[in-house]
C-alpha positions in Angstrom: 69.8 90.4 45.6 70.5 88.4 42.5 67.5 86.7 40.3 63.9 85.8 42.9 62.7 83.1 39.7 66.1 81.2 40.0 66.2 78.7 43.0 69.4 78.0 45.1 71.2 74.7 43.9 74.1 73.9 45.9 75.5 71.4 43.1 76.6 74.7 41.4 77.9 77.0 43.9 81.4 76.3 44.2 81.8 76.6 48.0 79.2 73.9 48.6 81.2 72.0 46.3 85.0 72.7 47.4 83.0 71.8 51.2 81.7 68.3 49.9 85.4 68.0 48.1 87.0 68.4 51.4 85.2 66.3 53.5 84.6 63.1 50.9 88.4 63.9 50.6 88.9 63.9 54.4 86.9 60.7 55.2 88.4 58.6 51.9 92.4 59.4 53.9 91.0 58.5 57.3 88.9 55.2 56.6 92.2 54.2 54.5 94.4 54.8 56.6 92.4 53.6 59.8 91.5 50.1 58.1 94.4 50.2 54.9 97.7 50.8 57.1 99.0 50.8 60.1 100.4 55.1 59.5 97.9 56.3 61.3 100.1 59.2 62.0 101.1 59.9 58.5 97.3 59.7 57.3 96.7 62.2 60.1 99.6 64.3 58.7 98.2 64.4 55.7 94.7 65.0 56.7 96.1 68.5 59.0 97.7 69.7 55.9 95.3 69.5 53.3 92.4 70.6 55.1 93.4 74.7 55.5 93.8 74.7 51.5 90.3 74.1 51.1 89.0 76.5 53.9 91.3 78.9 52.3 89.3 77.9 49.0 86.1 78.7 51.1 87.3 81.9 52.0 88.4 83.5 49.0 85.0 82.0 47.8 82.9 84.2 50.2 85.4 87.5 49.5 84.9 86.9 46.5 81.0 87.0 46.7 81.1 90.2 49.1 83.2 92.1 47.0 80.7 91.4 43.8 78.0 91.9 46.3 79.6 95.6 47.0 79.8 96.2 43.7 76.3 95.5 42.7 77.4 92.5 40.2 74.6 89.9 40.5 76.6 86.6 42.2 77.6 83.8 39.9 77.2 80.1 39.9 78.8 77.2 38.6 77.3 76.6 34.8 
């Protein structure tokens, strides 16, 4: 189950990352929009369809993991 000496950082595995991406991302559109504008709508728009690409991201992310998991290949980080 990969390497027991090596310790877990998040700041290198790439779904932790694309996560933090999407919701910095997320809040930056919202607290512009809210307090920038008055398109609340659009900023909401824009918001609903940005989001799915990331979990999307997330996903392939975790297949990607299982199938190397399946395989025996030891899982890979961010260098």
């Amino acid at each position: 189950m990969g390497n027991p000496n090596k310790s877990y950082s998040p700041f290198k595995d790439a779904k932790f990352l694309t996560g933090l991406f999407d919701l910095v991302t997320a809040l930056v559109i919202f607290f512009v929009g809210k307090y920038a504008c008055a398109a609340l709508e659009d900023v909401k728009f824009v918001i609903l369809s940005v989001q799915p690409v990331f979990v999307m991201l997330v996903i392939g992310f975790f297949q990607r993991d299982q199938a190397e998991r399946d395989a025996g290949v030891q899982l890979r980080f961010l260098k």
